[in-house]
C-alpha positions as CSV (number, residue, x, y, z in Angstrom):
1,X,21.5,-2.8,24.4
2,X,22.8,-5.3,21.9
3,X,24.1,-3.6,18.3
4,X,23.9,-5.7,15.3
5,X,25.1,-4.5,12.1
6,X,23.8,-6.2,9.0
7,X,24.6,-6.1,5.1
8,X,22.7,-3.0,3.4
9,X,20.4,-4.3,1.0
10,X,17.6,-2.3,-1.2
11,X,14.5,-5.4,-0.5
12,X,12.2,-2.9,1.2
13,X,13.1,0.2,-0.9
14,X,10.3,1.8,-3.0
15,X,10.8,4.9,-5.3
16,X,10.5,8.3,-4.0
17,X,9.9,11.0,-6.7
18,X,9.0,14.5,-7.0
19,X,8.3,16.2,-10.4
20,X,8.0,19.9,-10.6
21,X,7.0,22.2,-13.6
22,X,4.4,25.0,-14.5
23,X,0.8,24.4,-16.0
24,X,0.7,22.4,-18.7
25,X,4.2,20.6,-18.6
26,X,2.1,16.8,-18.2
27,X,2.7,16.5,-14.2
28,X,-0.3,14.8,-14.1
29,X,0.3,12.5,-17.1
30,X,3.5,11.9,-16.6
31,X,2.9,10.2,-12.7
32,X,0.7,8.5,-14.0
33,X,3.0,7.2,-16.7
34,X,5.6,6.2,-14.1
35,X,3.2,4.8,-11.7
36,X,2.0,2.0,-13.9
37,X,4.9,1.0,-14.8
38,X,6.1,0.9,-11.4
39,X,2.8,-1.2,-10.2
40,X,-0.6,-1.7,-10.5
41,X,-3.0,-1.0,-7.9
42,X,-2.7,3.2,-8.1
43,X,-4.6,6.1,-5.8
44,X,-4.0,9.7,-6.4
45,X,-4.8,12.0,-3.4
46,X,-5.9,14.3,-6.2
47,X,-5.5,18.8,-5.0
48,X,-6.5,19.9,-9.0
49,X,-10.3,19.1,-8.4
50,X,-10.6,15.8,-10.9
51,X,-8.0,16.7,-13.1
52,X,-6.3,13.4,-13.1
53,X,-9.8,11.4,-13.4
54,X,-9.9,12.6,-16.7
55,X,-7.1,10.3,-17.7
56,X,-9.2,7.4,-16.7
57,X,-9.3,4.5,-19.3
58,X,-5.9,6.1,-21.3
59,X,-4.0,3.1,-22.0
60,X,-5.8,0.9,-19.8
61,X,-5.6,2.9,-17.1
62,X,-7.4,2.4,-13.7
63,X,-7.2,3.8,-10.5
64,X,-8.8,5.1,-7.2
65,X,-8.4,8.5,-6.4
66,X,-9.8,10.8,-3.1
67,X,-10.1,14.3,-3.9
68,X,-8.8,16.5,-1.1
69,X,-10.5,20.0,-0.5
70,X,-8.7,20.8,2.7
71,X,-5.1,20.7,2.7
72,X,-3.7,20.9,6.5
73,X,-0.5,18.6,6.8
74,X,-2.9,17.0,9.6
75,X,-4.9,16.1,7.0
76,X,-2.2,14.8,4.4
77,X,-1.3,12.5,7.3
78,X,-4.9,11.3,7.7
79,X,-4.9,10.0,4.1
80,X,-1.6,8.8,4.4
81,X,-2.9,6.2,6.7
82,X,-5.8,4.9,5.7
83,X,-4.1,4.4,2.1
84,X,-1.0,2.6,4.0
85,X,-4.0,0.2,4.9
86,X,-5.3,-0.3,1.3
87,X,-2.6,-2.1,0.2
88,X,-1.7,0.6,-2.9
89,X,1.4,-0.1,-4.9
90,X,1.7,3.5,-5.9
91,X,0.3,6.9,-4.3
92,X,0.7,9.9,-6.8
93,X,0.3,13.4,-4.9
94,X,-0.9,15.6,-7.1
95,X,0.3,18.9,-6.5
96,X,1.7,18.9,-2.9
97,X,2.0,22.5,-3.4
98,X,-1.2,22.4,-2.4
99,X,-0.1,21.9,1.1
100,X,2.1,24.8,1.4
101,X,0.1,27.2,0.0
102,X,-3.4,25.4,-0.7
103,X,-6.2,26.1,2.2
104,X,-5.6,25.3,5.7
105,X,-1.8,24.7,4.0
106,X,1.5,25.7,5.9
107,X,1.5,28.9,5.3
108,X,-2.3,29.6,6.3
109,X,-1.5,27.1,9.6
110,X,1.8,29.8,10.0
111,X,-0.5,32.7,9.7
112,X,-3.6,31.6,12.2
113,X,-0.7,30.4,15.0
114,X,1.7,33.6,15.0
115,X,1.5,36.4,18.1
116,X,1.0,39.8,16.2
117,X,3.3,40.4,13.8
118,X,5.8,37.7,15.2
119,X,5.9,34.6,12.4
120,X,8.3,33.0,14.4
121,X,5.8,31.8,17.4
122,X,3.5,30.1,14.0
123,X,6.4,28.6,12.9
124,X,7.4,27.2,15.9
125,X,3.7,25.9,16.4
126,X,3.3,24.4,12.8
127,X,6.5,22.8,12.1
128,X,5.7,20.1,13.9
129,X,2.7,19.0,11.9
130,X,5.1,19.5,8.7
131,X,7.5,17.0,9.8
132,X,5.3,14.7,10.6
133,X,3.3,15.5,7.1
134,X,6.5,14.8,5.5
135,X,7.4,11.5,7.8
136,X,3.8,9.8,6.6
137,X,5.0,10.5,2.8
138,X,8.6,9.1,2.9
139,X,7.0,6.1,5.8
140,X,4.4,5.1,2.8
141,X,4.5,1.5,1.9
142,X,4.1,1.9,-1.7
143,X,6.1,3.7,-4.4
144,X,5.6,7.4,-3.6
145,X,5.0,10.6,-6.5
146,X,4.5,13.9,-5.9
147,X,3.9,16.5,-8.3
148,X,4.7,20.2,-8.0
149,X,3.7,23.4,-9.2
150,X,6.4,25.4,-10.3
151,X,6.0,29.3,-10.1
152,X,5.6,30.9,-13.6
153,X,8.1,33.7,-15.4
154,X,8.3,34.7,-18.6
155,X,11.2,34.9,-21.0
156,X,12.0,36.4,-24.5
157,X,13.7,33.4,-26.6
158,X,14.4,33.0,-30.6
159,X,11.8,30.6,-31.8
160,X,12.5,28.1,-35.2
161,X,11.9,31.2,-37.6
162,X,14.3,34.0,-35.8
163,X,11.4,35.5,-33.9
164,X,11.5,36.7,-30.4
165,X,8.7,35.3,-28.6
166,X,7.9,35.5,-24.8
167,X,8.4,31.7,-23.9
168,X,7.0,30.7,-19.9
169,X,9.0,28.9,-17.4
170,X,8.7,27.2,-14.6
171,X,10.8,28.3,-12.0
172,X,11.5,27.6,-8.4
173,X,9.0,24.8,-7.1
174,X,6.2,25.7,-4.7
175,X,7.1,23.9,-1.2
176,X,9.5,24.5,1.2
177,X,13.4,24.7,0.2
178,X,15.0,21.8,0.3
179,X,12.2,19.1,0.9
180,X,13.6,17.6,-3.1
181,X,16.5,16.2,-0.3
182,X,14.1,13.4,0.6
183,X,13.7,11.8,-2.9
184,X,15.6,9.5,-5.2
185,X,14.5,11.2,-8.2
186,X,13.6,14.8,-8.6
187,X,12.8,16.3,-12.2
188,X,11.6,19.2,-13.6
189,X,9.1,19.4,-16.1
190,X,9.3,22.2,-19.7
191,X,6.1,22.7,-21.7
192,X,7.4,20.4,-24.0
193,X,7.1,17.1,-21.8
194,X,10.8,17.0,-21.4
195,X,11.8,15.9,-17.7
196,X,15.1,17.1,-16.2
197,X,16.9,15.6,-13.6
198,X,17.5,17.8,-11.0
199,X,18.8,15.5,-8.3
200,X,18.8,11.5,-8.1
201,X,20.5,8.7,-5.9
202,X,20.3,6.6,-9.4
203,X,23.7,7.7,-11.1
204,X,22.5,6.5,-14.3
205,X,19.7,9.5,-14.5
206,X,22.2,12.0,-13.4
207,X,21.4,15.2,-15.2
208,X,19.5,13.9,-18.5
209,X,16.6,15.2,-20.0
210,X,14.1,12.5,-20.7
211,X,11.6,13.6,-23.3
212,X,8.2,12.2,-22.9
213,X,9.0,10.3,-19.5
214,X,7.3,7.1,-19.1
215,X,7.3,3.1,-19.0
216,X,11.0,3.0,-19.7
217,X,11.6,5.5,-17.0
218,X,10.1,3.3,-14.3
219,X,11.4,0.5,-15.8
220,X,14.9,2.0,-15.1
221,X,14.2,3.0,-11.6
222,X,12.4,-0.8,-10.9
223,X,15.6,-1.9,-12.2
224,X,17.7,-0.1,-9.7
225,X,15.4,-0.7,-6.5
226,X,15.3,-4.5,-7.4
227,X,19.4,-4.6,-7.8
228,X,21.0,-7.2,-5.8
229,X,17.2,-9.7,-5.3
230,X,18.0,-11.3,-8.9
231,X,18.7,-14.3,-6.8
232,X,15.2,-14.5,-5.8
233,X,13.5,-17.4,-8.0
234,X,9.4,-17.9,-8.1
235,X,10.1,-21.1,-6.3
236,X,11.7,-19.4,-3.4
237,X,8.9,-17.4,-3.1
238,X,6.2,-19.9,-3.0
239,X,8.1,-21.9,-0.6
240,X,8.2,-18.7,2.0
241,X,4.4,-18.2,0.8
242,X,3.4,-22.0,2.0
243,X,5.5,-21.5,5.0
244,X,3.7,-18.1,6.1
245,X,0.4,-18.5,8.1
246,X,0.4,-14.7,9.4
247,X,-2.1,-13.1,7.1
248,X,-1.1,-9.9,7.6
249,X,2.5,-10.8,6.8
250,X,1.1,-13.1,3.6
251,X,-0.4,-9.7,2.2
252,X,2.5,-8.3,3.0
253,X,4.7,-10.9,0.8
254,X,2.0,-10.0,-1.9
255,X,2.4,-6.3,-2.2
256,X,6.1,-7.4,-2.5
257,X,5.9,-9.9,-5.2
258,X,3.9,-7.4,-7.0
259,X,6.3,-4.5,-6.9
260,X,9.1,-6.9,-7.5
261,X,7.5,-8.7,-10.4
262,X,10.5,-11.1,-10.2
263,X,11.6,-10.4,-13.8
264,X,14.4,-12.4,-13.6
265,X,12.9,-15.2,-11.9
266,X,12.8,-18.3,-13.9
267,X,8.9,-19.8,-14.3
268,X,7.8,-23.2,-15.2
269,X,4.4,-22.6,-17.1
270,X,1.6,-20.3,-17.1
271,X,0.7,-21.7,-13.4
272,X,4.3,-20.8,-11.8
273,X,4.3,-17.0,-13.4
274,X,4.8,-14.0,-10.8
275,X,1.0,-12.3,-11.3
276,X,-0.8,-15.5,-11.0
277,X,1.5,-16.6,-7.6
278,X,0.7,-12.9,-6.4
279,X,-3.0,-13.4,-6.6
280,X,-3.1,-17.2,-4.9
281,X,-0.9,-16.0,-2.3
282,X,-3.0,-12.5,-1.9
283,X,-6.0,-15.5,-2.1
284,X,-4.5,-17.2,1.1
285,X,-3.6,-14.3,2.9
286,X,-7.6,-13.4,3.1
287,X,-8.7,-16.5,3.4
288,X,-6.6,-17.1,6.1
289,X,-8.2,-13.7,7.5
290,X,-11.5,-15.1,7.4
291,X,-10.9,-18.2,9.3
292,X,-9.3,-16.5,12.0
293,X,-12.2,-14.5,12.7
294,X,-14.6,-18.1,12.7
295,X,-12.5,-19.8,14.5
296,X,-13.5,-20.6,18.3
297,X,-12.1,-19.5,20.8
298,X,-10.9,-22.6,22.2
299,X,-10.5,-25.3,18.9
300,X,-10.4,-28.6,19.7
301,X,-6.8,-29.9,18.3
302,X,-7.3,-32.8,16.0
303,X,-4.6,-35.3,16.6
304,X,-2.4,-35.1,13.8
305,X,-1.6,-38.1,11.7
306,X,1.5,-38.7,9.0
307,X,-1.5,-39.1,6.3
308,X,-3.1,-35.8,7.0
309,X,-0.4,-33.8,7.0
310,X,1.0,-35.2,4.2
311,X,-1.8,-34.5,2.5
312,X,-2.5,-31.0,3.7
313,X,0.8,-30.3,2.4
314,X,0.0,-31.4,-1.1
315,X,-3.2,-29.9,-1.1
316,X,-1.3,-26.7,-0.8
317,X,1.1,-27.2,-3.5
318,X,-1.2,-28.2,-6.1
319,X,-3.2,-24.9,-5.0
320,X,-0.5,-23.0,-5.9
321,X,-0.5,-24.7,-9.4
322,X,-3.9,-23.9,-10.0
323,X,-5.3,-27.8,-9.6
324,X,-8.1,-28.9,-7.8
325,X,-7.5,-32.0,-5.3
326,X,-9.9,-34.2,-6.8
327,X,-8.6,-33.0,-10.2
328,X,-4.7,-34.5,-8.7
329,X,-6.5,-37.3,-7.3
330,X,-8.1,-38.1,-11.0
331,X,-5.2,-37.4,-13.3
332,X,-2.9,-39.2,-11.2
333,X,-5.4,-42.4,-11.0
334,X,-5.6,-42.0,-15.1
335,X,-2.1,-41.5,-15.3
336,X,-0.7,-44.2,-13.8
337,X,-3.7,-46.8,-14.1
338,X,-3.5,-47.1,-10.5
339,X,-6.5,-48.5,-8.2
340,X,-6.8,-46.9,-5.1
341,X,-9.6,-47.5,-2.6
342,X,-9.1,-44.4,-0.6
343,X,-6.8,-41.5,-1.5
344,X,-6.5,-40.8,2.5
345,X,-4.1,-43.5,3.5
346,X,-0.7,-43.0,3.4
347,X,0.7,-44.7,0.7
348,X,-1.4,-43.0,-1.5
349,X,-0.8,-39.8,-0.4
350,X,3.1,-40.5,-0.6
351,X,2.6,-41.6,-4.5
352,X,0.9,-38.9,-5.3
353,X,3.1,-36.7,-3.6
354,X,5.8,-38.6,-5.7
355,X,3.6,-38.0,-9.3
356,X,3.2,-34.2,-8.4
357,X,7.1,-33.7,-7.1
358,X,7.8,-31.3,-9.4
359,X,5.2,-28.4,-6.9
360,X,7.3,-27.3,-4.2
């Protein structure tokens, strides 16, 4: 076996974040906060029967959702999939306490598996499904957010006017110890919407309190998972498009491009922006799809000439402008008051290749 050892680079990285706190610190809210601003096409695998559906329409807000009922790890790792497979930018889990404590959840699947009184045998039987449970979340393609339910204390504190007044806190979150290990940013949630860091692999969140987490939150953690792709410009990334004829690996380069967002990638005019590239190459990715599945068997291969490929390869640039061919063909005729009796032969398709040089 060959070993290779390459530069360590963040280009497939997607946020990982857990958010803990009792009832009524905005769990729900807040992951949805961070999700759309971390991307746009949202599911929540949703344990709080509709709760988050009820947010639906708040700031513009739209997203699918699959309410659970039974929450085995076997299960979890059911969903997992078939959302892997739906292209989802972000998946909010909301609570995965749920699927420690919840029905059917680790500590029922503990219970139903152990010999007597011996909890060891059940653990030894269900820990496998947890580690795989927990090997669908972090293998997700999409940014990942969890929420969790915090168990619930009371405390005596002094409020504004000198009064003692029972105050309730979360405390320890419901799920096994030490699972916060396997994200980049874990917070805890007060009453009062403020999130505190708890743990992070982003040293600039290190132990702050965050009040009213949001769009500037995922915007900070976007910023750190893009670090080091500044380089890549919308060009670039329509040049790789054009060159890709995998479908599955075109949707792929879409579901990239709209995490990314290439904010720092220069754009032309409204034709050569990062959303309206994402949906033309999402466009040829499924159209690409479809062809596959009409085409026979056994084509017959069209000799290639210098013409035709010349001008398949313009037809694909000015797609990815936004023009027509026979809108090219016109503007280029008007422009240039030129008189063409065929726009197939090669000279033409060279000088209008040459009039349209500037789509790559």
């Amino acid at each position: 076996m060959k070993i290779e050892f390459e530069d360590a680079t963040k280009a497939e990285a997607k946020a990982r974040i857990a958010l803990a706190g009792p009832p009524g610190s905005g769990k729900t809210y807040t992951a949805l906060s961070l999700a759309f601003g971390l991307g746009k096409n949202v599911v929540v695998v949703d344990t709080e029967r509709g709760s988050a559906s009820k947010y639906v329409g708040e700031n513009g807000w739209q997203f699918k959702r699959f309410n659970a009922v039974s929450y085995s790890p076997k299960s979890l790792v059911e969903i997992l999939g078939a959302a892997s497979g739906e292209g989802f930018d972000v998946l909010i889990l909301d609570s995965w306490s749920h699927y420690w404590e919840g029905t059917d959840g680790m500590l029922e699947q503990v219970d139903r598996r152990k010999s007597g009184s011996n909890t060891f045998s059940g653990w030894k039987e269900a820990r496998p499904d947890e580690r795989r449970m927990i090997d669908a979340l972090l293998s997700f393609p999409g940014h990942l957010i969890v929420t969790l339910r915090s168990k619930v204390e009371y405390a005596v504190e002094e409020n504004d006017r000198g009064k003692k007044v029972p105050v309730k806190v979360g405390l320890k979150p419901i799920q096994r110890d030490g699972v916060e290990y396997e994200f980049d940013v874990v917070g805890d949630l007060d009453l009062n919407n403020t999130l505190t860091i708890s743990k992070t692999r982003l040293s600039s969140l290190a132990k702050r309190s965050i009040q009213e987490p949001g769009l500037e939150l995922a915007a900070e953690i976007r910023a750190w998972l893009e670090d080091g792709l500044s380089g890549l410009t919308v060009g670039e990334y329509r040049e790789a498009a054009l060159a890709e004829n995998d479908p599955d690996r075109l949707l792929q380069l879409y579901r990239d491009l709209e995490g990314l967002q290439l904010l720092s990638a220069p754009t032309v005019d409204e034709h050569d922006t990062p959303t309206v590239l994402g949906e033309l190459v999402k466009a040829r990715g499924l159209a690409l799809r479809e062809a596959a599945k009409k085409a026979p068997s056994n084509p017959v291969q069209e000799p290639a000439t210098p013409a035709g490929e010349a001008r398949a390869a313009l037809a694909a640039s000015l797609q990815f402008k936004g023009i027509a061919w026979g809108d090219a063909v016109n503007k280029f005729l008007a422009d240039t008051g030129t008189d063409l009796e065929t726009t197939e032969d090669h000279v033409a398709i060279k000088a209008l290749t040459q009039h349209y040089r500037g789509v790559k």
